[in-house]
N, C-alpha and C positions, 0 to 999 in steps of 0.2 A: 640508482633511482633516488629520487628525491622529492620531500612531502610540500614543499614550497613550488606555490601555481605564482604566478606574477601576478599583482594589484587589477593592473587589466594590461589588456592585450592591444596593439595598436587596429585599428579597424582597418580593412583588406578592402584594397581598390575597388573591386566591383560592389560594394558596400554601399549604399545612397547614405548619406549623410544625415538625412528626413527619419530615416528605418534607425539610426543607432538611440536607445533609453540605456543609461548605466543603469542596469536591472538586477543585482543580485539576486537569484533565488533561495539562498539560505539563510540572507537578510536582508526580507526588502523593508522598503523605506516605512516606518510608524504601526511596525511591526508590534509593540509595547501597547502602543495605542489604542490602538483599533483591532488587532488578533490578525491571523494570517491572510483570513479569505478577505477582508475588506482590505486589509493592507496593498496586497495583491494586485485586486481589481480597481484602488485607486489609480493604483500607479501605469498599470497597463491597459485597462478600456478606455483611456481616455486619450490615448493614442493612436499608434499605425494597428491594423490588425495583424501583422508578422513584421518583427525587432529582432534587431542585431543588439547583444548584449558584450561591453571589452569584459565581464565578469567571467572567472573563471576558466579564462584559455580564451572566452570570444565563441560567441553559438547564438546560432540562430532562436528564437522563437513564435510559435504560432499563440495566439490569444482568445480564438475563437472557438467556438465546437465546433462547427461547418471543417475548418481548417484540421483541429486536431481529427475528427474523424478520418480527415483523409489520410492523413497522417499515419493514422494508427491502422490502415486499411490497404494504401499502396508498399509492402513492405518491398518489392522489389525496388522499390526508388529509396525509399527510406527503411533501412536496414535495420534491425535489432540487434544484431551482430557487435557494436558499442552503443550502449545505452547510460553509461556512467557519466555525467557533466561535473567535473572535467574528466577528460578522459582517463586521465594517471591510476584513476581509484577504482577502476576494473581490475583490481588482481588476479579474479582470475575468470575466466569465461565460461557463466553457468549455461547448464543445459535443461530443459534446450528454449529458455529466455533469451540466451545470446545465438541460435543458430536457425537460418531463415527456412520454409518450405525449398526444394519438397524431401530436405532431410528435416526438417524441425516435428513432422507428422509420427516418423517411426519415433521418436523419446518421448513424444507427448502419448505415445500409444499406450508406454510403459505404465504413464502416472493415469492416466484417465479413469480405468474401472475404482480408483478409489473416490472418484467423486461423481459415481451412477447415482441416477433418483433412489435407488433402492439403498444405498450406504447412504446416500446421504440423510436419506429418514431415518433410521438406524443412529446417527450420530447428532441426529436432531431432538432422542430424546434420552440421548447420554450429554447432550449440553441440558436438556433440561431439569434431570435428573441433578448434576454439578449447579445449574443453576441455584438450584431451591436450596441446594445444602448451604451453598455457599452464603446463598441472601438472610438463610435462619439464624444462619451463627453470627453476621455482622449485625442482625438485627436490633440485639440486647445493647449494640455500646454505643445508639445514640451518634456516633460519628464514625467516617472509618477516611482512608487514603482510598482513594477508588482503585487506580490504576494496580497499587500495590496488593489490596486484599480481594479485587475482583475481575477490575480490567483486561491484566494481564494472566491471570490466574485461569480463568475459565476458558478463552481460546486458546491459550497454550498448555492446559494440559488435555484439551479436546487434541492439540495437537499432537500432542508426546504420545498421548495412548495410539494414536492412529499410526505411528509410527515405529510405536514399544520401545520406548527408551524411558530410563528412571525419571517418577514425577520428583523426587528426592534433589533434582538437581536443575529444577528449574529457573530458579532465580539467575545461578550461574551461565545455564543457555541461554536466557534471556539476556544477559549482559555481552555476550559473545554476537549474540544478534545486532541488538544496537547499536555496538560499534561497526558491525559490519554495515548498516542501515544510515548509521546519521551520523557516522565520523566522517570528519572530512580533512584528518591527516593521517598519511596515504602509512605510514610507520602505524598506526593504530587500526589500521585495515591490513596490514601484510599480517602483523601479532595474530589479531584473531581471526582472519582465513585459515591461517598456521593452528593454530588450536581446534578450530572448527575442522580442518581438516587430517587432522591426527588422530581425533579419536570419532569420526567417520570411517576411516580407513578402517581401524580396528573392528568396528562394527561391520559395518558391507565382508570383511574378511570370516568375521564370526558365521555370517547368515546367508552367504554362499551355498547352494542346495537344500535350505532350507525350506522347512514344508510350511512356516508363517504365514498366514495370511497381511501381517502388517504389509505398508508403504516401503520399509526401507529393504525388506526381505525379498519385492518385487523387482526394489531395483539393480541389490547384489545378482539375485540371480537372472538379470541381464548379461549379464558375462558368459552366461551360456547358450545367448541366442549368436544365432550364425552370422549374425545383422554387427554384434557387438565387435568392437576396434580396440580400446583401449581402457584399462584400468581410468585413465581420465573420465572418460563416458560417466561412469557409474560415480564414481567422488565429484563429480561437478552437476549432476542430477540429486544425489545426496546432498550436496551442499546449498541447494538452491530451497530445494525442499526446507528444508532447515530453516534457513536464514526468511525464507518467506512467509514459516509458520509462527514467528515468534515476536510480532510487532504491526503486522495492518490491520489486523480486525480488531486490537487492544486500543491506535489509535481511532478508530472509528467508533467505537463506546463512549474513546474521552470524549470527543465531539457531541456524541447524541448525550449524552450527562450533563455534560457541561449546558447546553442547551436545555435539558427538561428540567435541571435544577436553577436554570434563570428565568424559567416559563410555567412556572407554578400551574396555571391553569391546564396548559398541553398537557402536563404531565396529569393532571386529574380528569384531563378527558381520555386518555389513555386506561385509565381503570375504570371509565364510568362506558367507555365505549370498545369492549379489545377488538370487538370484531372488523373496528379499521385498523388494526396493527400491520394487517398484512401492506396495507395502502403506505400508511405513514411510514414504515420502515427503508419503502425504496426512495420516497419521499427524502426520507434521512439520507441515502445514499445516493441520489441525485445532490442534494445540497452541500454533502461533506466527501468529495470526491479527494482521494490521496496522492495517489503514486503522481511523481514528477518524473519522468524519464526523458531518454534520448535516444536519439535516431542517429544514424551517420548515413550522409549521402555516396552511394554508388556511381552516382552519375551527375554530371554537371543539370539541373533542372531547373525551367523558369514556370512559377506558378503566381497567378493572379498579379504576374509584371515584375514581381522577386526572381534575381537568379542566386541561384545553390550552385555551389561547384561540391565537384564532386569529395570525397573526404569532411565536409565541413559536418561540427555536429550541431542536430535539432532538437529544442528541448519541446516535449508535448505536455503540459501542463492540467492534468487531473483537475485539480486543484481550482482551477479556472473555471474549465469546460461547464462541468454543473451550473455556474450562475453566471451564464451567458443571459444576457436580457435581450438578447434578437431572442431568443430560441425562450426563456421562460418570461414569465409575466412574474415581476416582482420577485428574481431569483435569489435575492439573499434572506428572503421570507420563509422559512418551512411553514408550508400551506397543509395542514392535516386532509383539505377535501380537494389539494392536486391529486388529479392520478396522472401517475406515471408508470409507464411499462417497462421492465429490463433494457429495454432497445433504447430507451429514449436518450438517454445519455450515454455517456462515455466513462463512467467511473471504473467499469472495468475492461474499458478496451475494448477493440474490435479486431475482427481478421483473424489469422492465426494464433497469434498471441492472447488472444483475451484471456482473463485472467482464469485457468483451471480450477483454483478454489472458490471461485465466485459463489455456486451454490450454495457449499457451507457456510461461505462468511453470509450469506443473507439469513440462512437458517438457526445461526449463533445471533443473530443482530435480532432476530424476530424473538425467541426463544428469551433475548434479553428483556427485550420489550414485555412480553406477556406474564415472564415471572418475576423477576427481578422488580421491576417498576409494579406490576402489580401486587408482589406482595408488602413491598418496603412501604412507610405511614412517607408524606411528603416532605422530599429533603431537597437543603438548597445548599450551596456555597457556604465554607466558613470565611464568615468575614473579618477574623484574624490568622488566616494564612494567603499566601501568593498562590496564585496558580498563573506558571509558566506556561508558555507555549512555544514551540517550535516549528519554523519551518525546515527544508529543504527536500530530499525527496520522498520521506514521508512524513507531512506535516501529525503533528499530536501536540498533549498537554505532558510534561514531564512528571507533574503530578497534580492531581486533582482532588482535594480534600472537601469531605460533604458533611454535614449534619441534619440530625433528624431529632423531633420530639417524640 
């Protein structure tokens, strides 16, 4: 194996020559400039609505939300089963993220009842409980690294406990996470799969019959349903678990911060008004849409005059979908008196796959909203540090430094 993808890929005959943008999505073009989502939508709405990229192996993408919905809807054509762009950096195949209906329903059976309306309220006021603690003590120092002292702190250890593994070692999972997330040499993705899944193993082996009610306790003792095949099963449901708790909802705070600490006013109508928290919150997740995945075609398919052969990959772009301007009116605006409904976007998917923890990350996003921003005095940007951004598949801020009077 090897961590080296080629520059680009030569374009494949049936390819129109009109459809190819050199598109990287890990770095598109005035990425510096303008931050990811403008970046983004410079470079591809002003285009075809479905591109052929030579980046990274060469894959197709859709640009629209009409498009990605379908996308993310027909999975028997467009498969979940590889999702990684470029392929190489799938090391190993989570479950059941990478496994289509109508096996993909028995794994997701496993993780479901931890995200009922009833846990989920349950874990909506142990985030806000964490909340307050955490907002009282950054309180006194006038400034803080967000990402470091709250971002990542608050929904990953909403996640540990949900999971019961030590808060004591959090920084360290979370570093095991990102590489697994936003590395993109394929040696720094085998390392920590390899560590990630060494001391899963040990765990799922600990909590084997056990009478836990946590998440990973659920999933060891999957080994004892008649359904269950292989040690794999349960280490790649563990592992997906894992890697998926400790990095999306941490970038989606940087977003919303980063945002209510350059909009002084949002953010003071926010304390003078909570009772549209609940509005503006999906609002926020309609506008700062994440995850960038991929699809691989099963079958050779011609959609809206495009042919897909079969094996080619599709990347569906989150990240886009939200600020489609067919579909909103002035989408790169967070409009406080839009409403918008779960349904209305694509931020978390559609079809089988939509995303399982959707309810708590909206419950951790609101719960932000209401305490955090409502108790904190009004903070903005320090205007003597950087704040980085990153794309590719999940876009965030690498750190976000804030001050307050």
């Amino acid at each position: 194996m090897t961590n080296t993808i080629p520059q680009l890929t030569p374009k494949p005959d049936h390819v129109p020559a009109h459809l190819v943008v050199d598109f990287d999505y890990v770095r598109p073009e005035n990425l510096k400039e303008l931050g990811v989502y403008r970046a983004v939508k410079r470079q591809l709405h002003s285009g075809p609505d479905i591109i052929w990229t030579p980046r990274h192996g060469g894959h197709w993408m859709v640009t629209r939300a009409e498009d990605v919905r379908f996308v993310q809807e027909n999975y028997a054509i467009f498969s979940h089963e590889e999702f990684m762009i470029p392929r190489q950096l799938m090391v190993r195949k989570p479950i059941p993220l990478a496994v289509d209906p109508p096996i993909h329903a028995r794994y997701r059976a496993v993780i479901n009842p931890a995200f009922t309306p009833k846990a989920v309220a349950r874990m909506r006021e142990d985030a806000r409980a964490l909340t307050i603690e955490l907002a009282e003590k950054m309180l006194p120092n006038g400034q803080c690294e967000f990402l470091a002292e709250f971002g990542r702190v608050m929904p990953v250890t909403m996640f540990l406990r949900m999971v019961d593994l030590p808060l004591d070692r959090r920084e360290e999972f979370v570093e095991w996470g990102i590489a697994i997330i936003s590395s993109y040499d394929l040696q720094s993705r085998i390392e920590a799969n390899q560590r990630i899944n060494d001391y899963l193993q040990t765990v799922l082996d600990e909590r084997e019959g056990g009478e836990g009610d946590d998440l990973l306790t659920r999933v060891a003792n999957w080994r004892r349903n008649p359904r269950f095949e292989s040690d794999e099963e349960t280490l790649s449901m563990a592992s997906l678990l894992f890697v998926g708790g400790l990095d999306t909802v941490a970038a989606s705070l940087s977003y919303i911060t980063h945002y209510l600490a350059t909009h002084p006013e949002k953010q003071q109508r926010l304390r003078d008004e909570p009772e549209i928290i609940g509005r503006v919150s999906e609002e926020f997740i309609r506008r700062f849409g994440l995850s960038n995945t991929g699809r691989i075609l099963t079958q050779d398919f011609e959609y809206k005059g495009v042919l897909f052969k079969k094996d080619e990959m599709i990347m569906v772009p989150n990240n886009l979908s939200g600020i489609d301007e067919r579909v909103w009116d002035d989408p790169l605006e967070v409009d406080f008196d839009r409403e918008v409904k779960p349904g209305d976007h694509n931020t978390f998917g559609n079809g089988p796959h939509k995303c399982v923890g959707a309810p708590l990350a909206r419950a951790e996003i609101q719960v932000f909203l209401e305490e955090f921003v409502g108790r904190m005095p009004m903070f903005r940007l320090d205007p003597d540090r950087t704040h980085v951004e990153h794309c590719g598949s999940v876009p965030g801020f690498d750190e976000l430094y804030l001050r307050w009077d």
